[in-house]
N, CA, C and O atoms as a Tinker XYZ file with bonds, in Angstrom:
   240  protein
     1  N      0.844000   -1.189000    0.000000    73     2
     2  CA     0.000000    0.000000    0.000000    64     1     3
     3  C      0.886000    1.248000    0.000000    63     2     4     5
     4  O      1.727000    1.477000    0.869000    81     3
     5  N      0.603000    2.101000   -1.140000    73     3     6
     6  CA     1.511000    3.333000   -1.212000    64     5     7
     7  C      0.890000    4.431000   -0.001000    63     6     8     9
     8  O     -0.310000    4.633000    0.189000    81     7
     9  N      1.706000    4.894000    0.543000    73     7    10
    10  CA     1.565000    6.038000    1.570000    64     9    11
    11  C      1.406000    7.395000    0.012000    63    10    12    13
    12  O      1.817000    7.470000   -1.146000    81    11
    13  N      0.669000    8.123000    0.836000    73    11    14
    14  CA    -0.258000    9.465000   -0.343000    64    13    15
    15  C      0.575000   10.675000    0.448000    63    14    16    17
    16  O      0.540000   10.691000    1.679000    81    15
    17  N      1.304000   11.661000   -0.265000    73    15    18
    18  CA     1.385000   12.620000    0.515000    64    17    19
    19  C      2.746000   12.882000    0.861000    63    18    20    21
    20  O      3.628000   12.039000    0.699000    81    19
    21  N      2.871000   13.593000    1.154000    73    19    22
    22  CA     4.523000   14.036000    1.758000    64    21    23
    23  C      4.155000   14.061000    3.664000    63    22    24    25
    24  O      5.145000   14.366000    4.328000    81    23
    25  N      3.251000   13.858000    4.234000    73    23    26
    26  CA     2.959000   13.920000    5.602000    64    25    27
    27  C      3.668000   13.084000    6.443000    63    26    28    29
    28  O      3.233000   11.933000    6.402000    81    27
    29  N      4.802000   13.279000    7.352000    73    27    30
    30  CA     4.934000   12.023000    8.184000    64    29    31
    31  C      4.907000   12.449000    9.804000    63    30    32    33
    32  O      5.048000   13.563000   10.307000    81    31
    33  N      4.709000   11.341000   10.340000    73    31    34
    34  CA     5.051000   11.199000   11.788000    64    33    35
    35  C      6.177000   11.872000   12.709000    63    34    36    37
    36  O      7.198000   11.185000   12.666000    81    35
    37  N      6.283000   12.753000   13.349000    73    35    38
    38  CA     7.243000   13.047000   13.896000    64    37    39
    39  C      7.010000   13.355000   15.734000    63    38    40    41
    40  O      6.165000   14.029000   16.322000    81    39
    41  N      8.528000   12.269000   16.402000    73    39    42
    42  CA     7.718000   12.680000   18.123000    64    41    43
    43  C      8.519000   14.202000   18.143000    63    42    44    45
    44  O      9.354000   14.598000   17.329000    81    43
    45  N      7.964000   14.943000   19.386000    73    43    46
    46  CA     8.495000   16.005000   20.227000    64    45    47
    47  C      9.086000   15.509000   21.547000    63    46    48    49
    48  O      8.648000   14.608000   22.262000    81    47
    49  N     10.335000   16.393000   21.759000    73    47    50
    50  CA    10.449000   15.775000   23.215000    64    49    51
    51  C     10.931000   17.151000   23.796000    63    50    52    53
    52  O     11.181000   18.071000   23.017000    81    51
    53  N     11.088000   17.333000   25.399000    73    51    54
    54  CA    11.271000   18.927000   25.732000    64    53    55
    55  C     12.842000   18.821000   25.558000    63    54    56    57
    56  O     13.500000   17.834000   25.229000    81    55
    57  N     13.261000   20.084000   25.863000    73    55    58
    58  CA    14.586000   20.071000   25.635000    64    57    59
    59  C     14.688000   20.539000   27.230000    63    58    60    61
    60  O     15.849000   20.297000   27.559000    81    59
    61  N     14.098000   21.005000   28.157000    73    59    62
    62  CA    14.832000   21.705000   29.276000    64    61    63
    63  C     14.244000   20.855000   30.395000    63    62    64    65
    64  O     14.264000   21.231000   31.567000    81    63
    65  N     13.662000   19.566000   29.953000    73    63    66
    66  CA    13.426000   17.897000   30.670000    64    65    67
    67  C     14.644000   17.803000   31.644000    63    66    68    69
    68  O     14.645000   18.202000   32.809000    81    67
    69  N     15.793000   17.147000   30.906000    73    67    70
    70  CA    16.664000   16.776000   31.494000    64    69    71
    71  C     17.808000   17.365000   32.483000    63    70    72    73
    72  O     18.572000   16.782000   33.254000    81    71
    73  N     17.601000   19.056000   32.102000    73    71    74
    74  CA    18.438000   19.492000   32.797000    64    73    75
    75  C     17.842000   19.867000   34.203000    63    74    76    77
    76  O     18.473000   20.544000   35.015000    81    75
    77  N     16.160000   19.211000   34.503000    73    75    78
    78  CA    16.041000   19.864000   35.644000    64    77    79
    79  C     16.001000   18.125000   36.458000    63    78    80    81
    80  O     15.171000   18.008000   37.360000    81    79
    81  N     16.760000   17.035000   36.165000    73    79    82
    82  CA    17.066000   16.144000   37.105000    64    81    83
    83  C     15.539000   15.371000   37.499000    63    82    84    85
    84  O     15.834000   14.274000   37.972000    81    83
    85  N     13.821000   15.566000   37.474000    73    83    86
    86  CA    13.203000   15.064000   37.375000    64    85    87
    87  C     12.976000   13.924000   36.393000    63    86    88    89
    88  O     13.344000   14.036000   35.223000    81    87
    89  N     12.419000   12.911000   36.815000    73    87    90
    90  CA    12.121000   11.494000   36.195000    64    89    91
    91  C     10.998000   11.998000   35.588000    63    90    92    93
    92  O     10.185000   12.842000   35.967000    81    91
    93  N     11.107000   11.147000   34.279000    73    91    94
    94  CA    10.388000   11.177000   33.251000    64    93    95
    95  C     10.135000   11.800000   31.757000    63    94    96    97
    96  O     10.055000   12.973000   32.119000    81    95
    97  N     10.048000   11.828000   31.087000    73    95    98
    98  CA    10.110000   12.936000   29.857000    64    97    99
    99  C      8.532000   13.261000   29.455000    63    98   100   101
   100  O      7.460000   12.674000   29.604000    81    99
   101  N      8.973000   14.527000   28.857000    73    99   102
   102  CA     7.459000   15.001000   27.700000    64   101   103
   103  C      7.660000   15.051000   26.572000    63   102   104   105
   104  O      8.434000   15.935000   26.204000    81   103
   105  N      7.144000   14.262000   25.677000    73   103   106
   106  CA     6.537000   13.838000   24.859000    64   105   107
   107  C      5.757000   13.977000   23.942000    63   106   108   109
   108  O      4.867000   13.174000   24.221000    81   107
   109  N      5.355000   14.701000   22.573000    73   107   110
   110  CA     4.399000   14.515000   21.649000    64   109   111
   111  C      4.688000   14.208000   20.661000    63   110   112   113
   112  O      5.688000   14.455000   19.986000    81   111
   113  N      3.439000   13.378000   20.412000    73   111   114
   114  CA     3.858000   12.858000   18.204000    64   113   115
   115  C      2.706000   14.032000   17.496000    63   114   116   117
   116  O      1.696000   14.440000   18.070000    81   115
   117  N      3.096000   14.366000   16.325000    73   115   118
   118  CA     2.846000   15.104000   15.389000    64   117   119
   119  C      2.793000   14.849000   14.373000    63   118   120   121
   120  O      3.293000   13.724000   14.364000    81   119
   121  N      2.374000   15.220000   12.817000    73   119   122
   122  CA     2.459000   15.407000   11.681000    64   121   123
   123  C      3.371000   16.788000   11.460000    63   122   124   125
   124  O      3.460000   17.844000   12.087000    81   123
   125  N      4.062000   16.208000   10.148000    73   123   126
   126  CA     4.704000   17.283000    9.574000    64   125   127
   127  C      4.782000   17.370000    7.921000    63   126   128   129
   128  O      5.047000   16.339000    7.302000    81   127
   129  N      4.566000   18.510000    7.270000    73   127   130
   130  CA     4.870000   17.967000    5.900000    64   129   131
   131  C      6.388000   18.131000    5.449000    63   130   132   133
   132  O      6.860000   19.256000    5.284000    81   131
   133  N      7.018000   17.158000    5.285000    73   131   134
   134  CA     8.376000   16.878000    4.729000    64   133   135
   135  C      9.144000   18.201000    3.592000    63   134   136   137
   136  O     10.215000   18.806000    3.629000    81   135
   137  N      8.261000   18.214000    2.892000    73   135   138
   138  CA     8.559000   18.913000    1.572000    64   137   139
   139  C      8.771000   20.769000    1.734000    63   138   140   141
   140  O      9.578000   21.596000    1.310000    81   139
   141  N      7.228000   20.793000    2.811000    73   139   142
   142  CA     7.423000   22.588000    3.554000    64   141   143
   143  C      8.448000   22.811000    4.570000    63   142   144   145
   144  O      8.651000   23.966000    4.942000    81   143
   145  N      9.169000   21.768000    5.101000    73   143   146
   146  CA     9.705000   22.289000    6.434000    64   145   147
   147  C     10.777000   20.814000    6.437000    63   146   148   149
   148  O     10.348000   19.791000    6.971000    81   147
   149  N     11.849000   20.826000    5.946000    73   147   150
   150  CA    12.692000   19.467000    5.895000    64   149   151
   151  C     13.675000   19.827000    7.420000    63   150   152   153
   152  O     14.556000   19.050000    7.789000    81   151
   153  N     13.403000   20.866000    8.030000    73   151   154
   154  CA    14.494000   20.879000    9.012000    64   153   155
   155  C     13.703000   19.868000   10.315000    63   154   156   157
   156  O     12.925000   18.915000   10.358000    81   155
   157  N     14.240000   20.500000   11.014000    73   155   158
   158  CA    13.894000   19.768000   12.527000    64   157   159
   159  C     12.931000   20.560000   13.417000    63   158   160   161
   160  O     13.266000   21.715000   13.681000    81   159
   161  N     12.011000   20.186000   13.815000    73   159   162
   162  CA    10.755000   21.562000   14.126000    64   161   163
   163  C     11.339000   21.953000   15.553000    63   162   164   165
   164  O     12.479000   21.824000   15.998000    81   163
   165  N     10.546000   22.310000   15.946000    73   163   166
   166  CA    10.655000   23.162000   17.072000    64   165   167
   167  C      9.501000   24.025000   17.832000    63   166   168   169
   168  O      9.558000   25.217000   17.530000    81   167
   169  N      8.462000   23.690000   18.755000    73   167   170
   170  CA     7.119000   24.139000   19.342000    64   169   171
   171  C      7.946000   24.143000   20.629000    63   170   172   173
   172  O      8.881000   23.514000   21.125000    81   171
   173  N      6.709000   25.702000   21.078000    73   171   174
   174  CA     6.504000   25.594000   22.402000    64   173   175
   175  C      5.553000   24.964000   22.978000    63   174   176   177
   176  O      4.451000   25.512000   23.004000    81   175
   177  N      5.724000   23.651000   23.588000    73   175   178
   178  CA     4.424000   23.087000   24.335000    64   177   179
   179  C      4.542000   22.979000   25.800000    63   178   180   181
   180  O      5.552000   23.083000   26.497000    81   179
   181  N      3.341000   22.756000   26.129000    73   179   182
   182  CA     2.793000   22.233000   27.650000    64   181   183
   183  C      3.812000   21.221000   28.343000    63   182   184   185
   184  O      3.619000   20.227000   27.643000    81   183
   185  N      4.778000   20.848000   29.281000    73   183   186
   186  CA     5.154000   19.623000   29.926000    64   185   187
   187  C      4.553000   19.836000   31.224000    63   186   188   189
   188  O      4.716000   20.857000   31.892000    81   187
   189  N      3.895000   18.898000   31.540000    73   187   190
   190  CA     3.020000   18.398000   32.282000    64   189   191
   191  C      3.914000   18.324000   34.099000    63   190   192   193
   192  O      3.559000   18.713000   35.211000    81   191
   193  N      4.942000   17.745000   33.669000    73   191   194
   194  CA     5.645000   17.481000   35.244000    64   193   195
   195  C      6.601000   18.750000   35.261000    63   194   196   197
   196  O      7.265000   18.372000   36.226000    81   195
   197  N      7.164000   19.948000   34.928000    73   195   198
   198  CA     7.750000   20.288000   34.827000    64   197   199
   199  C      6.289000   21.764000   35.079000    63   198   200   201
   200  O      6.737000   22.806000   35.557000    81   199
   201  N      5.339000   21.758000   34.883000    73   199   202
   202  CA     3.905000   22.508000   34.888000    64   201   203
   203  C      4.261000   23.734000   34.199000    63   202   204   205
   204  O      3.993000   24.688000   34.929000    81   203
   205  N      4.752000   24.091000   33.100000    73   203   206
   206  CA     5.489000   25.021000   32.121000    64   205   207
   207  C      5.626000   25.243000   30.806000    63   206   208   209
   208  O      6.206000   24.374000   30.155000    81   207
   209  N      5.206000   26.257000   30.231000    73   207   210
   210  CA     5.572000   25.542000   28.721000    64   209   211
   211  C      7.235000   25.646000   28.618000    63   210   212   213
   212  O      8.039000   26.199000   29.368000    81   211
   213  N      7.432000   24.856000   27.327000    73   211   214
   214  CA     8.842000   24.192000   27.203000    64   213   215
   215  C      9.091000   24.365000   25.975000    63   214   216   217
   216  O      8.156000   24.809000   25.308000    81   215
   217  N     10.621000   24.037000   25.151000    73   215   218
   218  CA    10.567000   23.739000   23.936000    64   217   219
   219  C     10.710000   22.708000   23.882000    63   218   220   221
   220  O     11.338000   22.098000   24.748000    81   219
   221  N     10.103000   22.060000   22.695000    73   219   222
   222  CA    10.213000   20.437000   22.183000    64   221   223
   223  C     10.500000   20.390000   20.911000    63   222   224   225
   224  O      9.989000   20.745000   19.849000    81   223
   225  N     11.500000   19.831000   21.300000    73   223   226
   226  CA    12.162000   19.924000   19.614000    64   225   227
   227  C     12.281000   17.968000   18.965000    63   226   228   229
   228  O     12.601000   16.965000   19.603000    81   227
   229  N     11.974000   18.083000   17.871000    73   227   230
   230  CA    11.726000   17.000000   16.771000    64   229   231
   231  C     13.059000   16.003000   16.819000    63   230   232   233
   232  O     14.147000   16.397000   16.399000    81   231
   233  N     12.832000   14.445000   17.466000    73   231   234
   234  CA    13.695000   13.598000   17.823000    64   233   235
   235  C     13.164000   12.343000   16.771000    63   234   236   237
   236  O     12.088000   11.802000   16.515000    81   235
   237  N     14.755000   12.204000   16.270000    73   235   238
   238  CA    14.888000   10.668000   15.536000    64   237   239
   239  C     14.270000    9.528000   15.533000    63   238   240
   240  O     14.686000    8.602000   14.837000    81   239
């Protein structure tokens, strides 16, 4: 089955997670279109344990 589209899957993870020594990470999956934006994204979102928005930047 051919995939339609230039759209793929991409997770988020925070970037300022780890430097504060709390367990656990944040996390989101997304769509992206490949073709408009080939770099590596970058949102400010919500992390939940950290109660803040954050940046989450686009992981492998």
């Amino acid at each position: 089955m051919a995939k339609k589209g230039n759209r793929i899957q991409v997770i988020l993870e925070c970037t300022e997670h780890k430097e504060s020594g709390k367990p656990g990470t944040s996390r989101y999956i997304t769509t992206k279109n490949k073709k408009n934006s080939p770099d590596r994204m970058e949102i400010k979102k919500y992390n939940p344990i950290l109660k803040k928005m954050t940046v989450h930047k686009e992981i492998k």
